[in-house]
MARTI-474791 format. One record per residue: residue number from 1; x, y, z of N, C-alpha, C in turn. Coordinates in pm, whole numbers. Last residue first. Example, Ala and Ser with C-alpha at 12.3 -4.5 7.8 and 13.67 -1.06 7.14 Angstrom:
% MARTI-474791
+------+--------+--------+--------+--------+--------+--------+--------+--------+--------+
! tiba !   n.px !   n.py !   n.pz !  ca.px !  ca.py !  ca.pz !   c.px !   c.py !   c.pz !
+------+--------+--------+--------+--------+--------+--------+--------+--------+--------+
!    2 !   1285 !   -225 !    708 !   1367 !   -106 !    714 !   1290 !      3 !    787 !
!    1 !   1319 !   -569 !    780 !   1230 !   -450 !    780 !   1320 !   -330 !    780 !
+------+--------+--------+--------+--------+--------+--------+--------+--------+--------+
//
This chain:
% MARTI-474791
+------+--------+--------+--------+--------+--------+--------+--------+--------+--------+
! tiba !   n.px !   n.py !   n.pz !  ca.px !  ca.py !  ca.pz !   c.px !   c.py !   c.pz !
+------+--------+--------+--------+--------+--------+--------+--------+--------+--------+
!   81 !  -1721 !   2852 !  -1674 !  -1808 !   2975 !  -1574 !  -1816 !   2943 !  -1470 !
!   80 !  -1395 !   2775 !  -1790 !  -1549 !   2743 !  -1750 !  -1632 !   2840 !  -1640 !
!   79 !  -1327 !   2931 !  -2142 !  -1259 !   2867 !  -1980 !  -1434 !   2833 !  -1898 !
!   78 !  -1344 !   2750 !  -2442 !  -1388 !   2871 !  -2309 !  -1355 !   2823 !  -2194 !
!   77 !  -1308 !   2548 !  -2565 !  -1160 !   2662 !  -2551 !  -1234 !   2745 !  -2482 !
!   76 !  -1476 !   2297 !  -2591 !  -1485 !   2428 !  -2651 !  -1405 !   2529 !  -2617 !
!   75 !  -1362 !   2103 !  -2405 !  -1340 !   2103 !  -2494 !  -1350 !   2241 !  -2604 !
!   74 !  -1281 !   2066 !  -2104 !  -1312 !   2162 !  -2142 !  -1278 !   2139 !  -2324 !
!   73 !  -1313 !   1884 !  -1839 !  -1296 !   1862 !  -1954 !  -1349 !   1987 !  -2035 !
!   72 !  -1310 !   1867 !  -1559 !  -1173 !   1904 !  -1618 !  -1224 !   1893 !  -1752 !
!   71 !  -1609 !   1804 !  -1499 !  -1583 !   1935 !  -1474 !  -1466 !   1982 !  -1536 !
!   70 !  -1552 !   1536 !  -1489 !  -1661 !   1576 !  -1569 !  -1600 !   1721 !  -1623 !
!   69 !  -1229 !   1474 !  -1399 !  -1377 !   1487 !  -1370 !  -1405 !   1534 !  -1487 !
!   68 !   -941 !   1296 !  -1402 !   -989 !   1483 !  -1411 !  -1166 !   1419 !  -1364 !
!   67 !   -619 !   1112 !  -1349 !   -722 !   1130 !  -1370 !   -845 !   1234 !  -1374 !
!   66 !   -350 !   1196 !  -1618 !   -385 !   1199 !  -1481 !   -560 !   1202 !  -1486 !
!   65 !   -233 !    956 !  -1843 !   -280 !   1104 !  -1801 !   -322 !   1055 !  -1701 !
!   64 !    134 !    823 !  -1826 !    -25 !    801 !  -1836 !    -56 !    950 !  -1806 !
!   63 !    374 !    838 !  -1800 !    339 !    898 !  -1878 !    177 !    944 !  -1910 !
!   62 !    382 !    491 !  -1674 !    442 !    635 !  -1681 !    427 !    745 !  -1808 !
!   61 !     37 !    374 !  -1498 !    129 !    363 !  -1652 !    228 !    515 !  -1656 !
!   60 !   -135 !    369 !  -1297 !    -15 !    329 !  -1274 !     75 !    374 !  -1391 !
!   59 !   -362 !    451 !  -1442 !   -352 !    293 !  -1404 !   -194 !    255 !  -1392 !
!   58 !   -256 !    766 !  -1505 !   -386 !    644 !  -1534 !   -310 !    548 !  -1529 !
!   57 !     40 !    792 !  -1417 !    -54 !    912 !  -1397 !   -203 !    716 !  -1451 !
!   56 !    391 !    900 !  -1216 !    255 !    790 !  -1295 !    139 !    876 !  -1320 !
!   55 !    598 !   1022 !  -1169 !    536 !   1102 !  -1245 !    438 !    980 !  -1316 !
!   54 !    787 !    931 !  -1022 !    803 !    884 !  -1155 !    727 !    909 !  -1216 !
!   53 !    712 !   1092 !   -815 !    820 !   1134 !   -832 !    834 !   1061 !   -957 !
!   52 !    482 !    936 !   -739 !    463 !   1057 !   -735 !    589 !   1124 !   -847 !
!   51 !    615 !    696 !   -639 !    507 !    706 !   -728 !    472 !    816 !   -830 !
!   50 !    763 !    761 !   -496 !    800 !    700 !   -543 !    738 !    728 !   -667 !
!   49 !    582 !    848 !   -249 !    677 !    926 !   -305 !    747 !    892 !   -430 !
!   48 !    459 !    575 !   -191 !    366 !    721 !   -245 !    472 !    819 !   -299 !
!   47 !    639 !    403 !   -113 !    607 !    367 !   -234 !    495 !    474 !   -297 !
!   46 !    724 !    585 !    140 !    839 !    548 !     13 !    732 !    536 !    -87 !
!   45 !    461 !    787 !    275 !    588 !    641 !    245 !    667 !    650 !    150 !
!   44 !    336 !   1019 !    179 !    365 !    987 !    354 !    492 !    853 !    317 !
!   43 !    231 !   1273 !    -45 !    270 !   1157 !    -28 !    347 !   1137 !    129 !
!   42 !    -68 !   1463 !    -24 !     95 !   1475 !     10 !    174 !   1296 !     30 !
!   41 !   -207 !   1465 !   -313 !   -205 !   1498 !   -158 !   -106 !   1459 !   -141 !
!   40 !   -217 !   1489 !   -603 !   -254 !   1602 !   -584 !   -277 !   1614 !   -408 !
!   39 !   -129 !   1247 !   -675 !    -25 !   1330 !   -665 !   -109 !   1462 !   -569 !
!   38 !   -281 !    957 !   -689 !   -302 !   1072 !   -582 !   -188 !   1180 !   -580 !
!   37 !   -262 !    842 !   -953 !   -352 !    904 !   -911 !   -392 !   1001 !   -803 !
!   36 !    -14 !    681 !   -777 !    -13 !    771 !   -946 !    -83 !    884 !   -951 !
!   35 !   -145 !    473 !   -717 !    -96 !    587 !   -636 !    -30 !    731 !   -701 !
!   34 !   -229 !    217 !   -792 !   -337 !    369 !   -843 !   -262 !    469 !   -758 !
!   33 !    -58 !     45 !   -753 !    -76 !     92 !   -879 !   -178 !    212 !   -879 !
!   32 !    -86 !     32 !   -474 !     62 !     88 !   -547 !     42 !    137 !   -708 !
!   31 !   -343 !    130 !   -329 !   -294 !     70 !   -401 !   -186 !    138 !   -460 !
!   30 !   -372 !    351 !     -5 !   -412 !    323 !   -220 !   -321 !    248 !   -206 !
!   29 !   -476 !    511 !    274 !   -355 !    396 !    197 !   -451 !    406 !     29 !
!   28 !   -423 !    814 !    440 !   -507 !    696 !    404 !   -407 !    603 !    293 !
!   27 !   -482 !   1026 !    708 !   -349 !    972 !    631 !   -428 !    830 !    567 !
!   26 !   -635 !   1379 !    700 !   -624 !   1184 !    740 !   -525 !   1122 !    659 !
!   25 !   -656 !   1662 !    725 !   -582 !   1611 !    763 !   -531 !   1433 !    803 !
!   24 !  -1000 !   1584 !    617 !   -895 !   1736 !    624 !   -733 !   1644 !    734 !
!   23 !  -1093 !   1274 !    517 !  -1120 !   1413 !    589 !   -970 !   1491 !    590 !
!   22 !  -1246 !   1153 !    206 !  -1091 !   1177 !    301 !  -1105 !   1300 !    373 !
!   21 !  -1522 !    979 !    186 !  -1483 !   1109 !    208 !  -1369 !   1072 !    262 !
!   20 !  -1511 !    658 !    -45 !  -1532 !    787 !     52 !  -1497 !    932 !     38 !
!   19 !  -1452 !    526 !   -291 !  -1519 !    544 !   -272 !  -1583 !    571 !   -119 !
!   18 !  -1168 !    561 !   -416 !  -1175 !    482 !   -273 !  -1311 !    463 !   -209 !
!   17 !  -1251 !    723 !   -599 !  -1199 !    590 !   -654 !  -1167 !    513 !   -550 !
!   16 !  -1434 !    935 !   -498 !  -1449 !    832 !   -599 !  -1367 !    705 !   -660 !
!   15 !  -1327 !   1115 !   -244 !  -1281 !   1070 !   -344 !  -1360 !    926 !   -437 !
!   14 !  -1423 !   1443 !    -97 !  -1467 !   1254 !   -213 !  -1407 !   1236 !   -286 !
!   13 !  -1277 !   1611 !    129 !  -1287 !   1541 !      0 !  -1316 !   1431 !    -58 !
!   12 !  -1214 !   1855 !    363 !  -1258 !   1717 !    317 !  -1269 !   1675 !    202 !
!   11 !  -1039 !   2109 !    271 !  -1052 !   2045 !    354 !  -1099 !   1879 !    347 !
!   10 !   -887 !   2295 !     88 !  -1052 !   2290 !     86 !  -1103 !   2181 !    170 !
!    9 !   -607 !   2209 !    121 !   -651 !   2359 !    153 !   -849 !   2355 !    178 !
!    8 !   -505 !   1859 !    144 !   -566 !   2008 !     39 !   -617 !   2119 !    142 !
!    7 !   -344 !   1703 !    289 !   -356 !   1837 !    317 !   -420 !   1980 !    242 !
!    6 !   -463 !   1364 !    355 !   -478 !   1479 !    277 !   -446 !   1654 !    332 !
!    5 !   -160 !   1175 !    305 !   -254 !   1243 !    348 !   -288 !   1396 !    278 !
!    4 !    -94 !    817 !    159 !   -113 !    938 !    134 !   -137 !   1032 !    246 !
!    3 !     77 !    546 !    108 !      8 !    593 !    178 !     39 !    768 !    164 !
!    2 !     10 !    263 !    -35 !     83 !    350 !    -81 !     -4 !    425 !     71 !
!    1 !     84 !   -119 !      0 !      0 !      0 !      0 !     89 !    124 !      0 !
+------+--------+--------+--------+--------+--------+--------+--------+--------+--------+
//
């Protein structure tokens, strides 16, 4: 296991692919292969820093894209309202 915490600024957070809420300061585990996926909280172990630092991004893969939402997808070049 990879282990993360969250220090985002906006405090709690759903995450959808652990399917909970990560509260404002909790240290939580992922899979080695989806740890890729959590750049955006502060890596805590070796195999989260690791992860992070070889720059994984979708399903572990180097180079992969990172995962976005509904909301990241901006196809028409307007920024979003």
């Amino acid at each position: 296991m990879a282990k993360f915490k969250n220090t985002l600024p906006i405090g709690d957070v759903e995450v959808p692919l652990l399917g909970r809420i990560i509260k404002a300061g909790e240290t939580f585990d992922v899979q080695p292969e989806d740890a890729g996926r959590f750049a955006c909280f502060e890596p805590v172990d070796k195999a989260a820093k690791d992860a992070v630092a070889a720059g994984l991004g979708d399903a572990g893969q180097p180079g992969g894209e990172p995962v976005t939402g509904p909301d990241d997808a901006n196809t028409d070049g307007e920024a979003d309202k």
